[in-house]
C-alpha positions as CSV (number, residue, x, y, z in Angstrom):
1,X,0.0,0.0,0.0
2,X,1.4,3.1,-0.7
3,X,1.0,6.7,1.2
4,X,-1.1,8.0,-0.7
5,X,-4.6,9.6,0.2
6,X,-6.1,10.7,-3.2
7,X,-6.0,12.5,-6.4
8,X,-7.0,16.1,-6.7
9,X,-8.2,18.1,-9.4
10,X,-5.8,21.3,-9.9
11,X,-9.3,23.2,-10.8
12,X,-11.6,22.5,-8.9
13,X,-10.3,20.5,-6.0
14,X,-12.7,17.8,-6.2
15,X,-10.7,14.6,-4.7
16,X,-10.9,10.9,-6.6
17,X,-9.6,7.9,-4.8
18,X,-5.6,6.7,-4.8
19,X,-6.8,4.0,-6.8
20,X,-8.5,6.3,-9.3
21,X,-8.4,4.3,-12.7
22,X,-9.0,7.3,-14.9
23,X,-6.3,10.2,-15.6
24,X,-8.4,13.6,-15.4
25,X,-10.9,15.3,-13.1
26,X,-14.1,14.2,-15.0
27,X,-15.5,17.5,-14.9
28,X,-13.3,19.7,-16.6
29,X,-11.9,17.0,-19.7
30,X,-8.7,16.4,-20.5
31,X,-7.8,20.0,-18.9
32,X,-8.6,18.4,-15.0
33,X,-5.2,18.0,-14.2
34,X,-4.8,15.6,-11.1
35,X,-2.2,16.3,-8.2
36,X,-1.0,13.4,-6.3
37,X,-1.9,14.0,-2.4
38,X,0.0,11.7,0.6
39,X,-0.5,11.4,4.4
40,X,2.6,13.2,5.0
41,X,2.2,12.5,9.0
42,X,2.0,9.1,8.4
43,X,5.4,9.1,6.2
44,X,7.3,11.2,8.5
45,X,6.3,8.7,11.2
46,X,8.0,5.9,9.6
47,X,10.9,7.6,7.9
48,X,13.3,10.1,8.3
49,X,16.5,11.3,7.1
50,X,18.5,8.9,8.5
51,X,16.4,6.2,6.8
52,X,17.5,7.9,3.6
53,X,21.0,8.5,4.5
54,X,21.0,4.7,5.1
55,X,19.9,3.5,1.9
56,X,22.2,2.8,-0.5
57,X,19.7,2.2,-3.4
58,X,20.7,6.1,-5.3
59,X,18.3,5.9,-7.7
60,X,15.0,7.4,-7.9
61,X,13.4,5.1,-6.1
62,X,15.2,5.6,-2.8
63,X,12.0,8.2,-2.3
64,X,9.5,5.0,-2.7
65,X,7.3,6.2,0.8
66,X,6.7,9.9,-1.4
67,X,5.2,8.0,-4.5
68,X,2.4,6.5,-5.6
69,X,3.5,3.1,-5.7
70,X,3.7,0.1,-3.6
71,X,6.7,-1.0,-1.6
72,X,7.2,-4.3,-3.4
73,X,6.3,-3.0,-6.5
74,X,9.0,-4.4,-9.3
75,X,10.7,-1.1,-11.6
76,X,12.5,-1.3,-14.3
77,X,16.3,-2.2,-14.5
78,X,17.7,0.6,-16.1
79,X,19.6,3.5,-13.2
80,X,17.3,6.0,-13.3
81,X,18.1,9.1,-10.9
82,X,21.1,9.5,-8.5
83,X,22.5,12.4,-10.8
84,X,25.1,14.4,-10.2
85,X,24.9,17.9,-9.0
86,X,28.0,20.5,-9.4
87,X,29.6,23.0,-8.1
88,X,30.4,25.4,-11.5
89,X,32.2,28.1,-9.0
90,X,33.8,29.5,-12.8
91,X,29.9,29.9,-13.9
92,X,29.4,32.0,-10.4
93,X,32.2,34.1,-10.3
94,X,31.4,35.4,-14.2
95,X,28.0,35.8,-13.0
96,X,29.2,37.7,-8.9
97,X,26.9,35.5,-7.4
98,X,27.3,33.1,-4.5
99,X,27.0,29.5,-5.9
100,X,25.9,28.4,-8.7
101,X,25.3,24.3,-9.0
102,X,24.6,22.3,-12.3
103,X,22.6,19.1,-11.9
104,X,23.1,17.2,-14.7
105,X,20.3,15.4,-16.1
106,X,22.3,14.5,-19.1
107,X,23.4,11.7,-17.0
108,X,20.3,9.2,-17.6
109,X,20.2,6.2,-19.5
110,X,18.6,7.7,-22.1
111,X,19.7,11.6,-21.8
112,X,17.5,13.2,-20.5
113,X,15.7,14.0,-17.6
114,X,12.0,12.5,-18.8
115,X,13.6,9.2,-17.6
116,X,12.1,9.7,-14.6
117,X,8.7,10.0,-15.3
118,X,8.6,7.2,-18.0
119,X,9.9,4.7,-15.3
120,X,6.6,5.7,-13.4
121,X,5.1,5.4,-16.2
122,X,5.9,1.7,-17.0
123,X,5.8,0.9,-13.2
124,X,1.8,2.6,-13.0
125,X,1.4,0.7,-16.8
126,X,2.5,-3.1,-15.5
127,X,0.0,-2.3,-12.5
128,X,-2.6,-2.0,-14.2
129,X,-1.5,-5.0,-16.7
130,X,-1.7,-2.7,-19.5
131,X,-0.8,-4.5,-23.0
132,X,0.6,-1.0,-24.5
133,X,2.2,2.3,-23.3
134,X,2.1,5.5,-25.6
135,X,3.5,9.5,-25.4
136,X,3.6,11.8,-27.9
137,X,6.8,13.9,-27.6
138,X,9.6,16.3,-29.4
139,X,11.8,13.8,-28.4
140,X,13.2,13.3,-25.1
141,X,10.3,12.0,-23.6
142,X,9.8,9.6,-26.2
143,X,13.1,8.2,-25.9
144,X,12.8,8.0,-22.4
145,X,9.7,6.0,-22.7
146,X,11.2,4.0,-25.4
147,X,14.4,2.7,-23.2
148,X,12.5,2.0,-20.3
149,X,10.3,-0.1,-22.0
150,X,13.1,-2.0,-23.7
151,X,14.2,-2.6,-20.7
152,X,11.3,-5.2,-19.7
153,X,10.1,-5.8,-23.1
154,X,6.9,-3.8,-22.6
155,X,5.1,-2.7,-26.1
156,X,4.9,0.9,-26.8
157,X,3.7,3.7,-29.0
158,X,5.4,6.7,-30.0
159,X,4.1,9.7,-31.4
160,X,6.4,12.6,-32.2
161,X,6.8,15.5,-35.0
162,X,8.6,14.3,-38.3
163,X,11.1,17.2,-37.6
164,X,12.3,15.9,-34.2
165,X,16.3,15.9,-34.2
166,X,17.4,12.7,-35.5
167,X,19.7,11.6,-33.1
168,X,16.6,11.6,-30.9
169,X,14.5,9.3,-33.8
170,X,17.3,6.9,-33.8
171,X,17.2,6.2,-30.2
172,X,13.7,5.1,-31.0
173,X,14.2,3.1,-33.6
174,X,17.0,1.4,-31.6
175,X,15.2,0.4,-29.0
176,X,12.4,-1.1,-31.3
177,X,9.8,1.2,-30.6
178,X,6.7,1.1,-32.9
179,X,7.3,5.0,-34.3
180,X,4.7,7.4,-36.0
181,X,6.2,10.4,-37.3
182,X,3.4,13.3,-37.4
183,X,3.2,15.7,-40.5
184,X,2.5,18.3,-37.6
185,X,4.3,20.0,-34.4
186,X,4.7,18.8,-30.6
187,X,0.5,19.7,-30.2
188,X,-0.8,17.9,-32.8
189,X,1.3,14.3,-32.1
190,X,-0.2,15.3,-28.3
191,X,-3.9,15.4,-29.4
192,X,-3.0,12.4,-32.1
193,X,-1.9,10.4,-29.5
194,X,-4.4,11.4,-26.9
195,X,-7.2,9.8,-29.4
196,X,-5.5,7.1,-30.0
197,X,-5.0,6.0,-26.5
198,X,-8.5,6.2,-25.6
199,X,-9.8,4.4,-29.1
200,X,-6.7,1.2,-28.6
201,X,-7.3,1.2,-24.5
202,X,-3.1,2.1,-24.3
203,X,-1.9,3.6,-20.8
204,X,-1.2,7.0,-21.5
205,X,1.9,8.5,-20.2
206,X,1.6,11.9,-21.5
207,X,2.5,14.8,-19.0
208,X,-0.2,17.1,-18.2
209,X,-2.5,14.3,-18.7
210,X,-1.3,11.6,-16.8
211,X,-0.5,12.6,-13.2
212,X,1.8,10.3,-11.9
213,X,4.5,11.8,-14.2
214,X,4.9,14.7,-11.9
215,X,5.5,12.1,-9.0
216,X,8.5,10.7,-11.2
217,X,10.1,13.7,-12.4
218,X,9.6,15.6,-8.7
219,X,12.7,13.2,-7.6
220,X,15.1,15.5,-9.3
221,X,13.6,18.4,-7.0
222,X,14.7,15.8,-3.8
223,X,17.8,14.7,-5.3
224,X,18.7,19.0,-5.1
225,X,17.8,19.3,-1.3
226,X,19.2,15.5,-0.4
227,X,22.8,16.8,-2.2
228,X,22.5,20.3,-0.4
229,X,21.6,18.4,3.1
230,X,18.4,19.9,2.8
231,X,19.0,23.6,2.9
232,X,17.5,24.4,-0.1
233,X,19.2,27.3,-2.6
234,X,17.7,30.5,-2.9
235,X,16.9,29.9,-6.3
236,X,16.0,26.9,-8.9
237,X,16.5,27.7,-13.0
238,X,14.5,25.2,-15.1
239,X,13.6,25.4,-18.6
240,X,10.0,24.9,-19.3
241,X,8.0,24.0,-22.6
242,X,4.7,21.7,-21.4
243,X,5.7,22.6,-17.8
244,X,6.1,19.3,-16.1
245,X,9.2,19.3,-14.9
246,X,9.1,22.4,-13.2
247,X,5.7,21.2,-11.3
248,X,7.6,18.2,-10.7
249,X,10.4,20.4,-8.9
250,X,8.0,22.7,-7.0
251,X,6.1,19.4,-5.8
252,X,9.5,18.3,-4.6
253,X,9.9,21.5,-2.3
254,X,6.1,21.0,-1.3
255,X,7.0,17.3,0.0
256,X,10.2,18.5,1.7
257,X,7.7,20.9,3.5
258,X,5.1,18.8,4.4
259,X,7.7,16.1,5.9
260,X,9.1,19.3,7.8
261,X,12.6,18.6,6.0
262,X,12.8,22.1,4.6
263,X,11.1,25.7,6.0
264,X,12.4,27.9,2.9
265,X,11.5,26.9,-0.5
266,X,13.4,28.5,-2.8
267,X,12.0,30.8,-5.6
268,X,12.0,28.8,-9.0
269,X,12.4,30.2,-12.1
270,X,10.7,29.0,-15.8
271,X,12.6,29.7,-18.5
272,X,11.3,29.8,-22.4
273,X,12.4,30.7,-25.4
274,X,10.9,34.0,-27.0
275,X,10.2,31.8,-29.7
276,X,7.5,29.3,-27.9
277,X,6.8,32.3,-24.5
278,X,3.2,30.8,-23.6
279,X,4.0,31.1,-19.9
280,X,5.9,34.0,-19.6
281,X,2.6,35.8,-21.7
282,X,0.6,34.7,-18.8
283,X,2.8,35.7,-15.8
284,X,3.7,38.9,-17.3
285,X,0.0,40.2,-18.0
286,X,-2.0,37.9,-15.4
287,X,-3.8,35.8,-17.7
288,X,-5.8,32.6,-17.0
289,X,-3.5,29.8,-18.3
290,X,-6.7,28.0,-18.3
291,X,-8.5,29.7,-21.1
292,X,-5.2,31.9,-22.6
293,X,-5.5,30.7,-25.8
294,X,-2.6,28.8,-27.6
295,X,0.3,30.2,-29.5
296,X,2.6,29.5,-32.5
297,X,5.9,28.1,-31.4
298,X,9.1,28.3,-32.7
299,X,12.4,27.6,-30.8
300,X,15.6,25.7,-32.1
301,X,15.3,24.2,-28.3
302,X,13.0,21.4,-29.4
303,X,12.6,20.1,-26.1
304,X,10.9,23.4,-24.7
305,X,8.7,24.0,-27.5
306,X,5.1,23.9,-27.2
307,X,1.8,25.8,-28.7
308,X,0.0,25.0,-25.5
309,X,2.0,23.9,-22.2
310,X,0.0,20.9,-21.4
311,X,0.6,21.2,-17.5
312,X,0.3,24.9,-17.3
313,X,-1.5,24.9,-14.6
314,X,1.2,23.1,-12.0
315,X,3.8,24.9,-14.1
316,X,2.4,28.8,-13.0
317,X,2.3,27.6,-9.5
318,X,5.3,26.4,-9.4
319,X,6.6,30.5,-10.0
320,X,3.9,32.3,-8.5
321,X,3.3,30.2,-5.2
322,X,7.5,30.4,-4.6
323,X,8.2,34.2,-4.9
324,X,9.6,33.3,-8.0
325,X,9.0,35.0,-12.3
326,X,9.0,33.5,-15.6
327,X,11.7,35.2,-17.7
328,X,11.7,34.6,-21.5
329,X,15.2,34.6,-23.1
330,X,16.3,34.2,-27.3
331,X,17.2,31.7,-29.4
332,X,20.5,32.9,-29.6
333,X,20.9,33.1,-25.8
334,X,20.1,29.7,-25.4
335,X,22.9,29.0,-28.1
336,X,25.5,31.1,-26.2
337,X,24.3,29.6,-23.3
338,X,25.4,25.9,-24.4
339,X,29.4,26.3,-24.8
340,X,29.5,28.9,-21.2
341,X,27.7,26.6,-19.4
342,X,29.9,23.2,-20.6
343,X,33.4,25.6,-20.4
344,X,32.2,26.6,-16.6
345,X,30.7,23.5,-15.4
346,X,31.5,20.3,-17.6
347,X,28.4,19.7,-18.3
348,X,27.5,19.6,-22.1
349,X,23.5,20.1,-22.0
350,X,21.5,20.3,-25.2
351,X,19.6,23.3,-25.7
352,X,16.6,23.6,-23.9
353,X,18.8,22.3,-21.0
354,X,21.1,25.4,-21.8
355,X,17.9,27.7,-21.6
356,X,17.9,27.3,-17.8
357,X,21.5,28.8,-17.5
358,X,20.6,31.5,-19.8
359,X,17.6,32.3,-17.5
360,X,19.7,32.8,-14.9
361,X,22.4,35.2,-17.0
362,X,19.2,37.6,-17.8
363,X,18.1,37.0,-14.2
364,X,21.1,38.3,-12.8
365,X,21.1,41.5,-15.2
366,X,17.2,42.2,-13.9
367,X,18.2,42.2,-10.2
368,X,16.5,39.4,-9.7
369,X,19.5,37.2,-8.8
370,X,22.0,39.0,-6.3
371,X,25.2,38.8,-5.3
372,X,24.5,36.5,-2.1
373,X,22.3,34.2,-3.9
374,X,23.3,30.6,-4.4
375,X,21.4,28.8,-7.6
376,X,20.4,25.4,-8.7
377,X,20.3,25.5,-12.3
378,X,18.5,22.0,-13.6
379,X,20.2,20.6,-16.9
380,X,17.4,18.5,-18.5
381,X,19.3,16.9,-21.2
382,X,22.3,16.1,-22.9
383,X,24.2,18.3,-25.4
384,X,24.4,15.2,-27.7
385,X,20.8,15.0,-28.3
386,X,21.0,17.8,-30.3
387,X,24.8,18.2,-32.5
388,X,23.1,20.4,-34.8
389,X,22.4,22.8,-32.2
390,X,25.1,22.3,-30.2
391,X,27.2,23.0,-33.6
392,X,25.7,26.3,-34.4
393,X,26.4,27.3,-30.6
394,X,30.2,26.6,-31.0
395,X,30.1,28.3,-34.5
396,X,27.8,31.3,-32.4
397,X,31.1,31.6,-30.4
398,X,33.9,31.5,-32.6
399,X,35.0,28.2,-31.9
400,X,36.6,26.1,-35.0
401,X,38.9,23.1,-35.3
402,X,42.2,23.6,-37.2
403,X,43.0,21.2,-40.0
404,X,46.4,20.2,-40.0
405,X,48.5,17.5,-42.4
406,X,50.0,14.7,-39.9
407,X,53.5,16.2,-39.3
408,X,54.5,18.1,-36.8
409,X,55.4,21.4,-38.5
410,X,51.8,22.0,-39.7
411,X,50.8,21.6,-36.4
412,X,53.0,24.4,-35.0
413,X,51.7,26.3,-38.0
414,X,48.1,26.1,-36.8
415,X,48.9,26.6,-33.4
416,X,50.8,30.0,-34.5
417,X,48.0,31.1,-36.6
418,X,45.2,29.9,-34.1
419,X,47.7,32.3,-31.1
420,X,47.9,35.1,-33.2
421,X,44.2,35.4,-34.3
């Protein structure tokens, strides 16, 4: 039995059962978003910190008593979670800010950081003995869903736009994935894929539909205050296009709270392109996300671009409930952002995982990051994902190989030539 005590509607507030088969609050369609609720008295009664500090399981599933699944319930092989979190103290001193850590999300099996809601997924799927699991995706997501599954030989679906960056296609196809490429963006392989789920009976795992996802992706929000020794930052940077993962993180600090782990909760940050801005529209003139109609997007960060952010409604809380601002930033920002943030940090994130640390540059020139402040800045995926990005942000910044003939002399030529330019 898990610690779970229902399943609310983010609308309305009307309350289903934990073992709620549907998805969505049945009054409102497939815009009743449902939050996960647990008996956090009951959890911090049976564990504690030191119970955590004692496991040696570091994946995601070390924070089993904070999800919605049983104890003994079997997950899937693959290492999802246990990520590593740095300290980029080149990234803080170019900023003149405090800290500055990169988690790197880069490090799952498959890339990216929508690992951890597709191992959910499959673990909520197999529980209810479902034959097929589907997602429509830009990519990440998809391939996520698409490892995991290969990983206990459970069927799947995928639905994702014919102009999703190959790299992220082929990991797909390797992992022998049934594939539709849709003539159409991110929004239409959503509403494809939501029809088709509900005419072929397949467990849906699409975020801001399905709510469980939150509860896998909120692990990277623990992982940041487990690594910290639970004093949170003062601020969290995530990039958002749907707006999952950064529900998923402020449900993390909302956990931390109830357990009475953490008392501050740091302000988070969402982070879009100007290109696909649907959320930073919203928080800058106070409209409805619920009835703001949906935009045209268009961003080279694939990952973050979306018409209508499917879990908008999690997403704006996530800012407004934590003190925090959405903050729009350009296309070529973003690219800047990729080889600054590798050079200072390491870590080599694709672009809409870039995104987040070109937030945070604009942030600090608005004031809204000081000098005293110490930042989390969440990498969602790897910078491999994307080469044909991550090639026009090295080009961006003046960064070329020298071609040399294999002897020694044309070597030192180069290097002269590359010193003096």
């Amino acid at each position: 039995m898990s610690n779970v005590t229902g399943l609310t509607c983010v609308i309305c507030d009307k309350t289903y059962p934990a073992d709620f088969a549907g998805y969505v609050c049945t009054d409102h369609g497939n815009e009743g978003i449902l939050d996960v609720r647990y008996d956090y008295a009951r959890i911090a009664g049976s564990w504690t910190k030191a119970d955590l500090d004692a496991n040696r399981n570091r994946t995601m599933w070390r924070y089993r008593p904070l999800m919605p699944v049983r104890p003994d319930a079997p997950v899937p092989p693959l290492t999802v979670g246990g990520t590593p979190m740095y300290d980029a103290a080149p990234l803080a001193a170019d900023l003149g800010i405090a800290r500055v850590w990169v988690k790197d999300e880069g490090r799952q099996p498959t890339a990216s950081l929508k690992d951890r809601a597709s191992a959910m997924a499959v673990v909520k799927a197999q529980e209810r003995e479902a034959e097929v699991i589907t997602t429509a995706s830009t990519g990440n997501a998809a391939a996520a869903l698409s490892g995991i599954c290969a990983s206990v030989g459970q069927k799947n679906v995928i639905f994702v736009p014919k102009t999703a960056p190959e790299a992220k296609i082929a990991q797909l196809l390797a992992y022998g994935s049934t594939v539709a490429l849709v003539n159409g963006n991110y929004d239409a392989a959503f509403e494809l894929c939501l029809l088709a789920a509900e005419e072929y009976g397949w467990f849906n795992r699409n975020t801001g539909f399905n709510p469980f996802m939150t509860e896998g992706k909120k692990t990277a929000g623990l992982e940041i205050l487990e690594d910290l020794e639970w004093n949170p930052p003062d601020a969290i940077f995530v990039s958002v296009g749907d707006g999952s993962i950064i529900g998923g993180v402020h449900k993390a600090m909302k956990d931390a709270v109830g357990l009475g782990w953490i008392e501050k909760v740091p302000r988070i940050y969402g982070i879009q392109s100007d290109g696909s801005d649907f959320m930073v529209q919203a928080f800058e003139s106070g409209e409805d996300v619920l009835t703001k109609a949906p935009i045209s997007a268009a961003t080279l960060a694939d990952s973050i671009s979306a018409d209508l952010p499917r879990d908008r409604i999690k997403a704006m809380a996530a800012v407004t409930e934590t003190n925090g601002a959405y903050i729009r930033v350009s296309d070529d920002d973003i690219l800047a952002a990729v080889p600054v943030m590798a050079r200072g940090s390491g870590v080599f994130a694709e672009p809409a995982g870039a995104a987040a640390y070109a937030g945070l540059v604009e942030a600090v020139n608005r004031g809204l990051v000081t000098a005293t402040d110490e930042v989390v800045v969440l990498s969602t995926g790897n910078g491999l994902k994307d080469i044909a990005g991550a090639m026009k942000a090295v080009a961006a910044a003046g960064t070329k190989p020298m071609y040399v003939d294999p002897n020694l002399e044309a070597l030192k030529m180069a290097m002269q030539k590359g010193t003096n330019e």
